[in-house]
C-alpha positions in Angstrom: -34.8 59.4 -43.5 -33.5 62.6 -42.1 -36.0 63.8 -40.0 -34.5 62.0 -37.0 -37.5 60.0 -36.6 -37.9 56.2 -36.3 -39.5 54.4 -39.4 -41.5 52.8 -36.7 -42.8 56.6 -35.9 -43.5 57.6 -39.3 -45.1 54.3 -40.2 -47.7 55.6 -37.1 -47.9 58.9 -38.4 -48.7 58.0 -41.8 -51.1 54.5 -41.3 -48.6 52.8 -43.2 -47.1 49.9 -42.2 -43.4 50.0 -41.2 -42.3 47.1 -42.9 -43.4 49.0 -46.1 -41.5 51.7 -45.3 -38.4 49.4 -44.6 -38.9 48.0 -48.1 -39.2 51.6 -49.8 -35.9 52.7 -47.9 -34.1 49.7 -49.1 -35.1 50.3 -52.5 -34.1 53.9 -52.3 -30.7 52.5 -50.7 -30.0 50.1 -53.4 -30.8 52.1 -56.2 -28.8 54.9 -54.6 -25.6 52.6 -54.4 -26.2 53.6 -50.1 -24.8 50.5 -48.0 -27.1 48.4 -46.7 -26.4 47.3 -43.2 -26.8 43.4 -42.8 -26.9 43.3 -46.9 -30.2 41.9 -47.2 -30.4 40.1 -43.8 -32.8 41.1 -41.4 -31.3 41.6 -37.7 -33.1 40.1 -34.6 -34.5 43.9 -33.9 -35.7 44.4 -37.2 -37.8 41.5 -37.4 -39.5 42.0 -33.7 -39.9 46.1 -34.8 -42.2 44.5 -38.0 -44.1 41.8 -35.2 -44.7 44.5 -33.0 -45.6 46.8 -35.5 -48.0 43.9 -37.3 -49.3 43.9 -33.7 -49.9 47.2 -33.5 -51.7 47.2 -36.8 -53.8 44.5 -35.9 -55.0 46.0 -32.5 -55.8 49.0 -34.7 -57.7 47.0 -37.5 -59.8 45.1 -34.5 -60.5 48.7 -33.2 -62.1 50.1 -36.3 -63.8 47.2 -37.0 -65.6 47.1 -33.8 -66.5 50.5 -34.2 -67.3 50.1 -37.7 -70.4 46.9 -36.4 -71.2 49.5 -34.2 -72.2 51.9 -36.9 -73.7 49.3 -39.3 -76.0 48.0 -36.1 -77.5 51.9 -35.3 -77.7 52.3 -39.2 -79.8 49.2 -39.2 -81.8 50.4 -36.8 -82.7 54.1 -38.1 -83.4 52.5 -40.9 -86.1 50.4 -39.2 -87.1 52.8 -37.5 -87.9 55.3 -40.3 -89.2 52.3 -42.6 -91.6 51.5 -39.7 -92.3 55.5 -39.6 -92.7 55.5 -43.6 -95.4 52.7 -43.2 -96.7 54.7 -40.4 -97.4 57.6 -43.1 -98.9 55.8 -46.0 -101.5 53.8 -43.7 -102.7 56.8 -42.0 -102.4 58.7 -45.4 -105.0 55.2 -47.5 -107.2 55.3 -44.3 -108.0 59.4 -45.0 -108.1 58.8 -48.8 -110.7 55.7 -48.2 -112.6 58.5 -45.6 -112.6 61.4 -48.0 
C-alpha cells in the first residue's frame, strides 16, 4: 500500500490475482477504521481493472497449460522410447542366455 505501486502491479509481481489483493486491502481498511472510498461499491474502473486482470490471468493460465501438453507429449515419448530400448535389452540379453 505504500510502495507507490498499483495493486494491478503487485498482483503481476506476486502471481496473485488483483482482485485478491483488493479484498485483503479492504479488509485491512475496515479493520483499521481507514475510509473506504465508494463504501463497498465498486467504481466502473475497478471492475474493468479485475476483467482485465481476469484476462490477463487467463492468457497466462492458457500459456502454461500449453506448455505444460508440451512437456507431458515429449515425456510420453522418452518414455517409449526407453521402454522400447528396455525391451531391446532383455531380448538381446534371453537370446545370449538361450546361446550360452
Amino acid at each position: 500500500m505504500n510502495s507507490g505501486k498499483s495493486i494491478l502491479q503487485i498482483g503481476r509481481d506476486l502471481d496473485i490475482n488483483p482482485k485478491t489483493i483488493y479484498n485483503w486491502v479492504r479488509e485491512h481498511k475496515k479493520a483499521n477504521n481507514i475510509p473506504i472510498p465508494g463504501s463497498g461499491k465498486s467504481s466502473v474502473t475497478d471492475t474493468s481493472i479485475v476483467k482485465e486482470t481476469q484476462n490477463d490471468e487467463v492468457k497466462r493460465l492458457r500459456a502454461e497449460n500449453k506448455l505444460l501438453k508440451q512437456e507431458r507429449d515429449i515425456l510420453k515419448k522418452a518414455t517409449a522410447y526407453f521402454a522400447r530400448e528396455v525391451l531391446w535389452n532383455m531380448l538381446v540379453i534371453r537370446f545370449f542366455i538361450k546361446i550360452y
